[in-house]
N, C-alpha and C positions, 0 to 999 in steps of 0.2 A: 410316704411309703407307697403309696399308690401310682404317683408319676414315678417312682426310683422302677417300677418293674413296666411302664408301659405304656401307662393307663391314660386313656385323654381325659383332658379336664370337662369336657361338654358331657362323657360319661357320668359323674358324679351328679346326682343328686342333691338336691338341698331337701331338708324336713317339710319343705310345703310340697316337694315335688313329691317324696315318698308317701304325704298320706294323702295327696290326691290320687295317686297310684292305686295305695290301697284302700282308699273307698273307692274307687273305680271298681276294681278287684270283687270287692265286696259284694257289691250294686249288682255285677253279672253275675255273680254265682248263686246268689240270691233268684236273680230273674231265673236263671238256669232250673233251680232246684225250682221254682212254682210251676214252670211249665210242662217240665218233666213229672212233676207229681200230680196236676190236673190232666183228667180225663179227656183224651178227644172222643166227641160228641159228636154223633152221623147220624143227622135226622129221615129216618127214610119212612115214606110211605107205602101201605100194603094194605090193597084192597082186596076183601075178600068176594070170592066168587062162590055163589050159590050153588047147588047140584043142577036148580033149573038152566041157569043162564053156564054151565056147563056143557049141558046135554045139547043145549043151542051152537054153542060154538063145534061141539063134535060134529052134530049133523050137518053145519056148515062145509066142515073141511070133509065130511064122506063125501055128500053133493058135490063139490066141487073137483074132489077126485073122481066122482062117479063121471060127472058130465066131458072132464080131460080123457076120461077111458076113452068115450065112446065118439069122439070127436078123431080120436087115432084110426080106429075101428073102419071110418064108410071114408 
């Protein structure tokens, strides 16, 4: 029936071909559903900074804009 409408013969399948197929089949969709269902995971670090070592870095960048003012200036 199959050659009477077309069909080539290398398209047909044998029973070993089909369930290699579908455990193939099987195998990805599987992979698919675990990695889709495990979390991606982004390890980042965050160092906190103190009010002291704050106030350090403020006065840094005023000085430093104070001393660009005054370099414009003379």
């Amino acid at each position: 029936r199959c050659f009477a409408v077309g069909m080539r013969k290398d398209f047909i399948w044998s029973e070993e071909e089909k369930q290699r197929r579908k455990k193939n089949l099987e195998e990805n969709r599987n992979t698919t559903v675990q990695q889709s269902s495990t979390p991606t995971v982004v390890s980042t670090t965050i160092e906190p900074v103190d009010d002291f070592n704050r106030l350090l870095l403020e006065s840094d960048q005023t000085q430093s804009e104070d001393s660009l003012g005054m370099d414009n200036t003379l």
